[in-house]
C-alpha positions in Angstrom: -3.5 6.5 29.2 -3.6 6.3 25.7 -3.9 2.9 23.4 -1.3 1.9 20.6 -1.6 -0.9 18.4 2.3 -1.4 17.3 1.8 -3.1 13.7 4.7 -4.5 11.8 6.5 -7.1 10.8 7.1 -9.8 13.3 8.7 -12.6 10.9 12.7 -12.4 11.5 14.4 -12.8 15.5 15.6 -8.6 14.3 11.5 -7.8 14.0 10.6 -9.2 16.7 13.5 -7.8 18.9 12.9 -4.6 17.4 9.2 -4.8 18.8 9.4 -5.8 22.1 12.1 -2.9 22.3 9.6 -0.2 21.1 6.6 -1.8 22.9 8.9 -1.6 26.4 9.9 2.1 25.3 6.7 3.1 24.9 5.1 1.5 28.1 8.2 2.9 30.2 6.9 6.1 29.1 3.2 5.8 30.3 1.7 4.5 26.9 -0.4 0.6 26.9 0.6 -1.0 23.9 -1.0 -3.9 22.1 1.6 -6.3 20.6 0.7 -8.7 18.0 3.5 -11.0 18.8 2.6 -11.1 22.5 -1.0 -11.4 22.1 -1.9 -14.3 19.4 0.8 -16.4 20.3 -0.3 -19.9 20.1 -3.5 -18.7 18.3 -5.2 -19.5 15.1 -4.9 -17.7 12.2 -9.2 -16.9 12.5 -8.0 -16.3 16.3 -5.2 -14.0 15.2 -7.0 -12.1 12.8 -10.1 -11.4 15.3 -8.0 -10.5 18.1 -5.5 -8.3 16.2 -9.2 -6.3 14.5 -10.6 -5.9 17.9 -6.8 -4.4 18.9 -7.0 -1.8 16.5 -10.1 -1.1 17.1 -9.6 -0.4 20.7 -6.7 1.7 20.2 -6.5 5.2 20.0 -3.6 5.1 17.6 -1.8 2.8 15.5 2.3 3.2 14.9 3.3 1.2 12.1 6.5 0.1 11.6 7.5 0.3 7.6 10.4 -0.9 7.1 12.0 -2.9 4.3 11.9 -3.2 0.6 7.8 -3.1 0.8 5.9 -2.9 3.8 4.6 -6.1 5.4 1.3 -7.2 4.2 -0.4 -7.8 7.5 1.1 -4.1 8.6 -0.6 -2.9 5.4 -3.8 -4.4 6.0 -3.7 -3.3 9.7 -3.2 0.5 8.3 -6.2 0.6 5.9 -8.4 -0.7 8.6 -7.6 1.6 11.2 -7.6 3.9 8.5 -11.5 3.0 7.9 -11.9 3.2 11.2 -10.9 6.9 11.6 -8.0 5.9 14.1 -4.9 7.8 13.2 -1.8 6.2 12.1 2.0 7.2 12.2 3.9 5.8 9.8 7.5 4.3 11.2 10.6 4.3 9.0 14.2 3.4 10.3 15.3 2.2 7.1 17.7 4.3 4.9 17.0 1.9 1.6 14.9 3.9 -0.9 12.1 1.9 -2.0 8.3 2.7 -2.8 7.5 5.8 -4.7 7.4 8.2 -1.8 10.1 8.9 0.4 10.6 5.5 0.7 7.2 4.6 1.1 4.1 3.4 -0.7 2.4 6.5 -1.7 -1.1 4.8 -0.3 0.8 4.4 3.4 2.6 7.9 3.3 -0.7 9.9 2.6 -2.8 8.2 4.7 -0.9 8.3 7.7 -1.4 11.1 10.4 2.4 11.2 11.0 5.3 9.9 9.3 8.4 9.8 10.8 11.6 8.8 8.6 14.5 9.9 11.7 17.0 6.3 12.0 18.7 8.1 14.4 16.0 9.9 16.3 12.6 7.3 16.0 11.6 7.3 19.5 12.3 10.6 20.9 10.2 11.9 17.5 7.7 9.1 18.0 6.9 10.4 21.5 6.7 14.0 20.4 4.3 13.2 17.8 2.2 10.8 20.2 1.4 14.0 22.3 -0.4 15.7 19.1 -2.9 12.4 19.1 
């Protein structure tokens, strides 16, 4: 079974909704996911930045959500680690607003990512195809 940490923004009742909807796709479809907002709840911030480091760094593969004008800090952060750490990363984009300097992304995110995927419509049917090449 292979290990996703699901990194993005978790600020707004629509993030967090949109989260626990792609974390329950993604188990239903045989994959264990590591959540942010269900695993440091009621932690520290030292707490939550330890137990989100050793996430990624048990996963086998980070999806990052990137939506918005600019892609949440913390989801930023999480992507250059992993990054470091030679775990592969597929960038996430649902959102139709251009922003960033590359297809609607930072140009750092977009070229260090494995996999993009930029299909509104389509995410999760192309997310699952594309977990099958990691």
């Amino acid at each position: 079974m292979k290990s996703i940490y699901l990194a993005g923004p978790l600020f707004s009742k629509a993030e967090l909704l949109f989260n626990l909807d792609l974390r329950q796709f993604l188990t239903d479809n045989g994959y264990k996911v590591f959540l942010p907002q269900l695993e440091c709840a009621d932690k520290t911030t030292e707490e939550i930045y330890t137990i989100c480091r050793d996430g990624i760094e048990a996963a086998d593969v980070v999806v990052a959500i990137m939506d918005g004008a600019d892609a949440d800090s913390g989801t930023c952060w999480e992507c250059g680690y992993a990054t470091g750490k030679n775990i592969p990363v597929i960038g996430l984009r649902t959102d139709i607003r251009m922003s960033g300097d590359t297809n609607g992304f930072n140009a750092m995110l977009y070229y260090s990512a494995k996999a993009v995927i930029e299909e509104p419509e389509q995410y999760k049917e192309k997310l699952l195809d594309t977990l099958k090449s990691f």
